[in-house]
N, C-alpha and C positions, 0 to 999 in steps of 0.2 A: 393572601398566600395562594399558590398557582401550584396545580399538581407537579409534586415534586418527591424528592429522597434526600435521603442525606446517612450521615453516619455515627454512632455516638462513641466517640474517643477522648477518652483525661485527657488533659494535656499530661499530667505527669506519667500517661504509658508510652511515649512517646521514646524511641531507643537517642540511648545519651550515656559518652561515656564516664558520664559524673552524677550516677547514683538515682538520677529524676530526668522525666521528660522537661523539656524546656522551650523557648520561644523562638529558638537560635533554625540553623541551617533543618532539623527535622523537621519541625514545625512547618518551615515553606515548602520542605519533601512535600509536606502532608497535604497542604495547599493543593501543590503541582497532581499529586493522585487522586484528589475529591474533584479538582476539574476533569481532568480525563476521563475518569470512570463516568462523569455523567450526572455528580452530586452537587447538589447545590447547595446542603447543608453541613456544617460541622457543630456535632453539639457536644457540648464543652461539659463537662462538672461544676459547680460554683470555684471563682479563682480566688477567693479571698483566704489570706494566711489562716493556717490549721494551727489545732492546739493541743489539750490532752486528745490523745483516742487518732490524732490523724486525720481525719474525718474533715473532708472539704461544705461539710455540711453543719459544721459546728467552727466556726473559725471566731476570730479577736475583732474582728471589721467586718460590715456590710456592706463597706466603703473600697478597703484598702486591697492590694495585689500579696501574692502570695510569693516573697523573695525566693524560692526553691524556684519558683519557675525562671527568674532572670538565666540569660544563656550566658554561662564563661568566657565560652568561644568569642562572643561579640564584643565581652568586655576585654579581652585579650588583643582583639583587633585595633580596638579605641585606646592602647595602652593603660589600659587602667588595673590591668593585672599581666602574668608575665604567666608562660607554658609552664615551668617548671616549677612555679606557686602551686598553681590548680593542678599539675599532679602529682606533688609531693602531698596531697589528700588520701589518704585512705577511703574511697568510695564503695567498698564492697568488691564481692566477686562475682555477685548472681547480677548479670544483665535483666533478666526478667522479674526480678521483685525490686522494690524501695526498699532501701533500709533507711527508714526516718530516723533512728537515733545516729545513724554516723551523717545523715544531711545536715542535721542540729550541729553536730560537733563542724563539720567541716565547711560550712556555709559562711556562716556570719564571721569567721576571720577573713576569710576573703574578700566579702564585700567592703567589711570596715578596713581592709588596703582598699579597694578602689575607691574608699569615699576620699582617704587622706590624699588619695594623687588627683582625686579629679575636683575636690572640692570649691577651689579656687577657679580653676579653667571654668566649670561650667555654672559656676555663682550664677549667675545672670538667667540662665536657662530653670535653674533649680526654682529660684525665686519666682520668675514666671508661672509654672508648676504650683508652686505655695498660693499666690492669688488665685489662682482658677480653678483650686481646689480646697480653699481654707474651709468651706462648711465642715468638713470632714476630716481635713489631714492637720487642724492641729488639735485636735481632741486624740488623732489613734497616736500620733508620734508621742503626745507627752502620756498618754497610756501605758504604751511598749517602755516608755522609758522610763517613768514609774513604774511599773512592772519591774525590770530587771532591777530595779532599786532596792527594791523590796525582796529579793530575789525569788522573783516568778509567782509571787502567792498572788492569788485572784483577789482583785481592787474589793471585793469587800470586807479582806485579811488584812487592808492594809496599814498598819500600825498609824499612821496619820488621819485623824476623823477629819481637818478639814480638807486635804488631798482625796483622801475614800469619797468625802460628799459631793467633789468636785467644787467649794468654794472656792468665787473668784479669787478670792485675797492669796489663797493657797495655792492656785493654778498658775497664778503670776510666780509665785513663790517657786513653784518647781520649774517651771518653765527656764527660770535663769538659772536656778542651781543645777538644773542638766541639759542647759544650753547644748552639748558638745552631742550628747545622747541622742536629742530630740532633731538637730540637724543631720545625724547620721540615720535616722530613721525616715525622715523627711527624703535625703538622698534615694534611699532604698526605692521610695516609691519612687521616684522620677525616672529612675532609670526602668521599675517596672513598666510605667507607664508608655514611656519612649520605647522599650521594644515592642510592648503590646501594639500601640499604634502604629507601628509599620507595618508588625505582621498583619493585621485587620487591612493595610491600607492593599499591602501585596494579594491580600481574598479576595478585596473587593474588584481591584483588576481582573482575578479569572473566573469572577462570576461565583466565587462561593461566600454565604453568608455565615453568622453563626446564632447559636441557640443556646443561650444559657441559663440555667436555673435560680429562680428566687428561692431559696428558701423558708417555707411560712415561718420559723423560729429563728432568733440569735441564741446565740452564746451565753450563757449568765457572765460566765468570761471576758467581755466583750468591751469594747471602748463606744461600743453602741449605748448602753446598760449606762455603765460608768457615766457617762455624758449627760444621760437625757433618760435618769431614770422614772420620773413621773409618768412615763408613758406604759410602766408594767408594772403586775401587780406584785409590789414587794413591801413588806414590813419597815418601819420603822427603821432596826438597824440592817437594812439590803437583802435581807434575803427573801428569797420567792413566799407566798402564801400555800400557792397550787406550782404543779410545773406539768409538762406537756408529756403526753404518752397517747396511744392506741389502746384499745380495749382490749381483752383476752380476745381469740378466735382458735381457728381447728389449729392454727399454725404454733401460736405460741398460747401456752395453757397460762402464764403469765402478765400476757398483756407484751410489750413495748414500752417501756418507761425512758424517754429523752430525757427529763431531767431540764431541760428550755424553760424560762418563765416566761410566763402566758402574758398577753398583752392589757394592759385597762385600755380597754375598746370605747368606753366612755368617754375618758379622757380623750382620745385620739380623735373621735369625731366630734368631741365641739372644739378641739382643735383645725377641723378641718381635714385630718388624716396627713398634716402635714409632712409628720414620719415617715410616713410609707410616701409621699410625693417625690420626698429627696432618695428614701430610697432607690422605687423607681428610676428617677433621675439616673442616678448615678448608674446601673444599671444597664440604660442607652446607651452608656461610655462604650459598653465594652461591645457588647450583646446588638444583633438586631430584629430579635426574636426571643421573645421570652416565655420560660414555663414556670408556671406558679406551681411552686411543690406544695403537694398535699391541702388542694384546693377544698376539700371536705372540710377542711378547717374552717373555712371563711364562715359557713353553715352554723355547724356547729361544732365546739372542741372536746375533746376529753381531756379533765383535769383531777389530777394524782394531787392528792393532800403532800404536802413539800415533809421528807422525811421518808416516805415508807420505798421498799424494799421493792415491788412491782408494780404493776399499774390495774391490780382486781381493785382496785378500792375506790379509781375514779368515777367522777361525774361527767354526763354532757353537763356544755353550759354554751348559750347561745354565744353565736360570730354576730358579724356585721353585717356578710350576706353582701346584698348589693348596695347599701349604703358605700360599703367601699369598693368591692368590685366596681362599679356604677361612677365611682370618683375617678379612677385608675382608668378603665379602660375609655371614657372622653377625656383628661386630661393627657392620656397619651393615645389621641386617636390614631397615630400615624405608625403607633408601633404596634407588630402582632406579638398576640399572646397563648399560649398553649395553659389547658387547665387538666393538671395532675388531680385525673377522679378518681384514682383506684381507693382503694380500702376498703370499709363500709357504707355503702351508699343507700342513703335513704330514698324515697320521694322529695324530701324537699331538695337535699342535694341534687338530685337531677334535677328540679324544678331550677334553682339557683346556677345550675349550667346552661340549661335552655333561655333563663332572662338573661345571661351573661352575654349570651351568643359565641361562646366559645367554644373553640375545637376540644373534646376530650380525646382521655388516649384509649388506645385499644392494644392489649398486651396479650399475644399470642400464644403464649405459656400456659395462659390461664385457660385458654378455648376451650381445649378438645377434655370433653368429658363424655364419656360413651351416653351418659343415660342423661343427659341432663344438655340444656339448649341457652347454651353462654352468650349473651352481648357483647363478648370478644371475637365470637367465630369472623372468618373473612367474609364470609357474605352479608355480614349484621355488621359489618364498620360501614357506618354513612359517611358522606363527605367531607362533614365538616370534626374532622376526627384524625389523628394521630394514631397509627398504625407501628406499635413495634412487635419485633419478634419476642425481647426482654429489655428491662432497663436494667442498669447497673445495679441495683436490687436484687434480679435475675441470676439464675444459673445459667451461664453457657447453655445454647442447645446440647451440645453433648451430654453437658452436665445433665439437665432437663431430661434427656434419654433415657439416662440410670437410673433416675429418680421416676417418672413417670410408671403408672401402673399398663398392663400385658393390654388390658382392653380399653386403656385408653390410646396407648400408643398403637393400636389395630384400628381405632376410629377414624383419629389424625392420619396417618397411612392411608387410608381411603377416602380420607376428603379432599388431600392435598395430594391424591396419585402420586406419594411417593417412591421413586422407580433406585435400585442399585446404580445405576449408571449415572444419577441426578446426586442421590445422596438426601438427607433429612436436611443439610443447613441450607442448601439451595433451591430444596423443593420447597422448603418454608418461606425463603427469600422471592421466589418466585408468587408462592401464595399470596405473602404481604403487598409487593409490586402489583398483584392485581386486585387489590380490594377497590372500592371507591374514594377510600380513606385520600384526604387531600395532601396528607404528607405520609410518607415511609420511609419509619427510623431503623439501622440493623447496627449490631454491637458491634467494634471490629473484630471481637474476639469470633463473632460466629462469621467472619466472613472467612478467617483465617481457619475456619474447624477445632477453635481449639476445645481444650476440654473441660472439665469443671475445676481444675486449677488456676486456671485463669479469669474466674467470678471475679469479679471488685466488688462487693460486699453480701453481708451474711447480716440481715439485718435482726439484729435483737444479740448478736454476737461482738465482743471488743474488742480484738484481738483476729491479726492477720488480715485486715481490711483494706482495700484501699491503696494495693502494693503492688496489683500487674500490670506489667510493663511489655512492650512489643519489643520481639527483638531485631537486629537491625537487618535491613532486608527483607525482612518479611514483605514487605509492600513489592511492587515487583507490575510491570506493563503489561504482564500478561491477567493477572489477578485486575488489573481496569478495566480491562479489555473485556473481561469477562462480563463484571457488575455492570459495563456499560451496555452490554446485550442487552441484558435481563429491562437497563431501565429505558433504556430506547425502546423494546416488544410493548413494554405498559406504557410508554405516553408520559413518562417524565422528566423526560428531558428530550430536546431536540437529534435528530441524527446530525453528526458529522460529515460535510459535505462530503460527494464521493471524490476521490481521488481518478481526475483524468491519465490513461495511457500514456505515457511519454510520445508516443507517434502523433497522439493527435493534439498534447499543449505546442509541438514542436512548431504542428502545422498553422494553429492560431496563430502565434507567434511571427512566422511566416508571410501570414496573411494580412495581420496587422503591419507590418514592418511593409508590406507592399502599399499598403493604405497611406502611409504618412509620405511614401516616395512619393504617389500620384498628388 
């Protein structure tokens, strides 16, 4: 990785007049504005389909695409759906939030018209797809489609113990009895697939790459789970032992309780860590840059007895560490990785990033404390380190403003010569741009100033998550033009050649054209 920027945007805040960002005509907008501005990066959310709660961080696959992202528009183009289908939709009124329950409502009749007109035509293609992707898409497709079977209850409600245990006999069994199901869900990915890889392929023409998130937990929900539950710690009949939280801290006097089942790490490595391989894998697809979320984990986790109400009651209990780090980062030498240190960090935790040789992040929110001497400040970000202003986790800077105490926000103000005429989200933008830090991330939300209504998540909170959306226009030549100063002053990205006079391309021209007379 080479000193650089980039920018971290959902895909689903992305303006669309069908309720969610998508892959469609915004998306290469977004493209066309990450390269001019001078950005090399786009870092993404995890895209895999959501479930209860919303949360791209909790989805049914570790594998699969998230159908909300498929663009209309495109399948409107490919006749596979008609204008006055998709907007005889109810999509809502508010441009700038998702509304998930009318996406739910108003999503999968449409696709299941485009699978009946196109199913035929692109047999051939779809099938293609199905081999070069069977590790994984026929375990999620007859998942989703036992799921809706059973109407939506989690596979280990599901009134079938040999289908719940995932026996072969039984797998066969359902497979045919919702033939019709499993190949309309099977379709869904393909077409996710096939727009995801153009728009990657149209990035990698203008020089932008992207960044996307592992997340350390699946789903209990999950066709991950379902599939191949040996590899977590669950009872007899499915359900978790322990499940996955953070510890109480000054933030929340309760802890963090996810509710994720924790991995049998035993298992997995005299497996060879095969799970996390394919994982990984699959992960390359999309992504060419990856950030391990909540990389303390690997270390050590905290685990909540399955049942209780918050997370005061868990235990540490030893990770893997570099047994598997250690696997991951030589079986995928060629790919880079970003490691999400924040939370509680111990000594070994830092120890375990230092033998990793991984970039950590540095989160600028967290710096400026009058009385006290942060390894987030800009001048404490080393090189081999991830520089943001906030992550999605984050309040908007503005947000950050309101909430921030009188004498810390008097410290920040003087270390980052915050001036009226600059502003707090560019004088910050400016700080981050000159740390050493070998990448620097900035939200869009703080490019655009916006305010703390515009946060994508409130972590330890269920509700209203996961919902801002950019409205359209907001991106604009002059707003590139800007961010491309700032990354041109710090050396991260190249300058754009200058633009010769008209009098004097005139005269080369000229000169040349006399050259080929002689």
């Amino acid at each position: 990785m080479e000193r650089s920027s980039g920018i971290l945007m959902p895909m689903t805040s992305l303006p669309s007049p069908y309720g969610v960002g998508t892959m469609g005509k915004e998306a290469f907008r977004f493209v066309d504005f990450l390269a001019a501005a001078g950005q090399k990066y786009w870092q993404l959310l995890p895209l895999g389909p959501t479930g209860y709660g919303d949360s791209p961080y909790s989805s049914t696959s570790s594998f699969a695409g998230n159908p909300y992202l498929i663009d209309l528009d495109l399948l409107i183009e490919e006749g596979l759906l008609t204008q006055e289908e998709v907007d005889a939709v109810d999509w809502g009124t508010d441009p700038a939030r998702t509304d998930y329950g009318r996406l739910y409502e108003g999503r999968y009749p449409l696709l299941r018209k485009a699978f009946e007109r196109g199913r035929e035509a692109l047999r051939a293609e779809v099938e293609a797809f199905r081999q070069e992707n069977a590790g994984w898409l026929e375990n999620y497709t007859l998942y989703t489609a036992v799921k809706a079977h059973f109407e939506m209850k989690s596979w280990n409600a599901w009134p079938d113990e040999g289908i719940r245990r995932h026996q072969p006999e039984a797998v066969r069994r359902y497979q045919e009895l919702l033939r019709d199901e499993v190949e309309f869900y099977r379709f869904v990915q393909f077409l996710f697939f096939r727009q995801w890889k153009a728009l990657k392929a149209y990035a990698q023409e203008k020089g932008v790459l992207f960044i996307g998130d592992i997340p350390i937990y699946v789903a209990m929900d999950s066709a991950d789970i379902w599939a191949e539950p040996q590899f977590f710690q669950l009872d007899s009949d499915g359900f978790p032992k322990e499940v996955a939280g953070v510890p109480p801290d000054p933030f929340t006097a309760d802890g963090q309780l996810w509710g994720n089942p924790l991995y049998d790490w035993e298992k997995m490595k005299a497996d060879g860590y095969g799970w996390w391989i394919r994982r990984i894998e699959g992960a390359t697809k999309l992504f060419d840059v990856l950030r391990i979320d909540h990389f303390r984990g690997m270390e050590s986790y905290w685990a909540v007895p399955y049942g209780d109400t918050t997370a005061k009651n868990g235990k540490w209990r030893q990770g893997p560490g570099m047994s598997l780090v250690g696997v991951l980062t030589s079986w995928f030498h060629g790919t880079s990785f970003i490691a999400e240190d924040l939370g509680y960090l111990t000594p070994e935790v830092r120890q375990l990033l230092k033998d990793s040789g991984l970039p950590g992040m540095r989160v600028m929110e967290f710096a400026f404390d009058a009385h006290g001497e942060s390894d987030y400040l800009p001048h404490r970000c080393n090189e081999n380190s991830v520089c943001y202003l906030g992550t999605h986790d984050n309040d908007t800077v503005r947000g950050w403003l309101e909430t921030t105490g009188e004498e810390d926000l008097d410290f920040a103000r003087r270390y980052m010569h915050i001036t009226p005429d600059e502003g707090w989200n560019w004088g910050m933008i400016r700080s981050g741009m000159a740390t050493s830090s070998v990448l620097f991330v900035v939200q869009m939300q703080d490019l655009l100033e916006l305010d703390g209504s515009a946060r994508m998540n409130r972590p330890g909170s269920d509700s209203g998550n996961w919902q801002w959306r950019m409205l359209p226009g907001a991106v604009t030549e002059d707003l590139a033009a800007k961010l491309r100063l700032y990354t041109e002053t710090f050396r991260r990205t190249e300058p754009l050649p200058a633009e010769k006079p008209e009098n004097e391309t005139a005269a080369e021209e000229t000169e040349a054209d006399g050259e080929k007379t002689e």
